[in-house]
N, C-alpha and C positions, 0 to 999 in steps of 0.2 A: 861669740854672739853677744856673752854678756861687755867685753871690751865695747864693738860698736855702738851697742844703746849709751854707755855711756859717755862715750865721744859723741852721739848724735844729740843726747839731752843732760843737760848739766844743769844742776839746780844753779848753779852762779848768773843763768841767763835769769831766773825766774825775779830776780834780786831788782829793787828799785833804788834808781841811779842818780835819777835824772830830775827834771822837773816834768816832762812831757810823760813819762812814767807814773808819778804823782797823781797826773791829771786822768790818763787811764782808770788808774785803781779806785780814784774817786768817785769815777762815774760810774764804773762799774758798781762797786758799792754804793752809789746813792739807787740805782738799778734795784739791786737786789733787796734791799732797805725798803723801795717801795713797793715789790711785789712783796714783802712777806707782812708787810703792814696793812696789804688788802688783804691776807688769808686772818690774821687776828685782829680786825678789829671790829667783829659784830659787838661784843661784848662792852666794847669803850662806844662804838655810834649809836647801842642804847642807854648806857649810861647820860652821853652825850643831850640825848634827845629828852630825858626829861630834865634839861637847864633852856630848852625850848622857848619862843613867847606861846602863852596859851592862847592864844589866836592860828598858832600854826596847827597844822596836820600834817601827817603822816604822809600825805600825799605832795608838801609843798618842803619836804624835809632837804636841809644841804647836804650833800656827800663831801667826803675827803678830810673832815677833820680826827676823826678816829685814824684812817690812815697816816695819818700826816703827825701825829703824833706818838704814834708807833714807830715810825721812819725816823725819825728825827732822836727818839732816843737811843735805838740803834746803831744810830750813825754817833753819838754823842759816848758811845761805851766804844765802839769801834774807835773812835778816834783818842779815848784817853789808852786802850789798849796801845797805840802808835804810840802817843807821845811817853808811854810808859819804855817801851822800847827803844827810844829814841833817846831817851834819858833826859827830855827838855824840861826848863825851871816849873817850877811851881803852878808860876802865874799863869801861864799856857793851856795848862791842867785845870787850873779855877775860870776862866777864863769861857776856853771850851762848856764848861759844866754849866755854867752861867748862862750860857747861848742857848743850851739846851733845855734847861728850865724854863728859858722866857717863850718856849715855842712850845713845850708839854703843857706850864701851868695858863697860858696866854692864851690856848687855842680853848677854850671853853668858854671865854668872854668875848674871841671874836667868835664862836658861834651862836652864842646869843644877839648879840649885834645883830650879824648878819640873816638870822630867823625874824628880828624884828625889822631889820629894813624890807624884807621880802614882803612883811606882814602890812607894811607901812601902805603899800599898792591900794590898800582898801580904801585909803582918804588921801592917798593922793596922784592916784592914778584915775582914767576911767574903765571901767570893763570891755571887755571884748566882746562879749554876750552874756546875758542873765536871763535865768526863768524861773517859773515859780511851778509847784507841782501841788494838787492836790488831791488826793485820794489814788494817787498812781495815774494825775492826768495832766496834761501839760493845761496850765491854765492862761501864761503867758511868757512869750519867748521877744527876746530881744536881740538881733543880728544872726537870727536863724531862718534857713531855708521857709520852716513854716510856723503861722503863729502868729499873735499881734500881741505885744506889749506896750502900750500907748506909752509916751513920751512922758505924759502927766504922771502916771502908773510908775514908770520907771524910776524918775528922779526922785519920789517919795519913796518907793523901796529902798535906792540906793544911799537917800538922807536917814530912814529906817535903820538901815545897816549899821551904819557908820556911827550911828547914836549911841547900840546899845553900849550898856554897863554891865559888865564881868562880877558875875558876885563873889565875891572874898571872902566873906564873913565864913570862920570855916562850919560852926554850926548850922548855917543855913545852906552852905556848896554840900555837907554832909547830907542833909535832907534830900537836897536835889538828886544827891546820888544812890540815896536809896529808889527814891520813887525810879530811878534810870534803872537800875537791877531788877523793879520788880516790873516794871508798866514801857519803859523808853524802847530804846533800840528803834529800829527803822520802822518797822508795820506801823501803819496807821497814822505816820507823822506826816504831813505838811514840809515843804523845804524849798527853799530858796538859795540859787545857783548861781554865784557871779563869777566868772572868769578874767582874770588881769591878764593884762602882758607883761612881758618877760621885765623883772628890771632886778637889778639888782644878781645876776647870774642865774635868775630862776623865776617861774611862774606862781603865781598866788591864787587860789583856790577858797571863796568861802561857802562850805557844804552846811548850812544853817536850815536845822530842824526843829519843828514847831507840834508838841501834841501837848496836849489838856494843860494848857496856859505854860506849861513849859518851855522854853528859848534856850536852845543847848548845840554846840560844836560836837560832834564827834571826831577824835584828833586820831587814835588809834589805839596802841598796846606800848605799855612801857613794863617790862617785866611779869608777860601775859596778863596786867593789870588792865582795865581799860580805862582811857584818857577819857575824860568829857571836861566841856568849859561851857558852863553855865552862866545867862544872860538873864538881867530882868526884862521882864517886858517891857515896854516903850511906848506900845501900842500897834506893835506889827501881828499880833497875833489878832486885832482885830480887822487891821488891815485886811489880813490875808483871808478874813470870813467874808468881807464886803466884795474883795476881787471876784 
């Protein structure tokens, strides 16, 4: 018995020969490289996400770069393990590592990019639909079944939008954020809804909330922290009393 198993499987078949071989194993292993890089990478697509633009949210976030750089180093230790084996020069080795660096340390600045081109929709796309909500009641809709948001109304929210300024100053975003922990959060806030179309391989979302003269993004959680990006006013909080 034991004789035929081993006439019928020989490890010599298992051995890579060829070039078309090569290609197999590659694929296979870029396969598996990318399924184990989507079991590990919540850890690195939160990381990831606070190198975000503060304009973005949670809702408008890119996938696949945590994957993709778990993939990629994987394949980059796989592949020096071969050429280890292989016994090839140096350079091959530096070479390989090289390639893999520019795709681990590079994909954090095209995901920034890429969150700000998503972001970009706001000034230079148009919306699909907007609406503004107050007191938990639609006050006006724009490309909705129901509702009227006048044309006039519209383009002044969406020059509104587009105006504000992000405040930086970190003692004064500190302030902002206490008042958010102690008074913010969604009850009672005012909010205006624009939706973009796709560009950029993803949809733009701006969820812009308004209570007691404060103008704030809620973005979501980065390290059960919560995100917020705070906005001076402009004059849309007056706006929004006059609609």
């Amino acid at each position: 018995m034991k004789g035929m198993i081993k006439r019928g499987f020989r490890l010599e078949r298992l051995r890579i020969s060829g070039r078309k071989d090569w290609v197999i194993f590659w694929l296979f292993a870029g396969m598996i490289a990318y399924v184990a890089g989507g079991m590990m990478d919540y850890r690195l697509d939160e990381w990831l996400w606070g190198m975000a633009d503060p304009w973005m949210t949670n809702l408008n976030v890119p996938l696949g770069y945590g994957r993709t750089m778990i993939a990629a180093g994987l394949l980059v230790v796989l592949g020096e393990a071969v050429l280890f084996f292989k016994k090839k020069p140096v350079k091959y080795k530096l070479w390989l590592l090289a390639a893999g660096l520019a795709v681990v340390l590079g994909a954090p600045a095209l995901y920034r990019l890429h969150s700000s081109l998503i972001v970009s929709s706001l000034w230079k796309a148009e919306p699909e639909s907007a609406a503004v909500w107050q007191d938990g009641e639609a006050l006006g809709l724009k490309n909705q079944e129901s509702g009227v948001l006048r044309e006039e109304e519209y383009r002044t929210l969406l020059e509104l939008c587009r105006s504000l300024e992000q405040i930086t100053d970190p003692a004064e975003a500190e302030a902002c954020m206490a008042w958010y922990k102690a008074e913010g959060d969604f009850v009672g806030a005012d909010s205006v809804w624009l939706d973009f179309p796709e560009r950029y391989g993803h949809h733009y979302v701006l969820n812009l909330r308004i209570k007691d003269g404060y103008i704030y993004l809620w973005r979501g959680y980065l390290w059960k922290e919560v995100q917020v990006t705070f906005f001076r006013d402009n004059g849309i909080a007056e706006w929004m009393e006059g609609l």
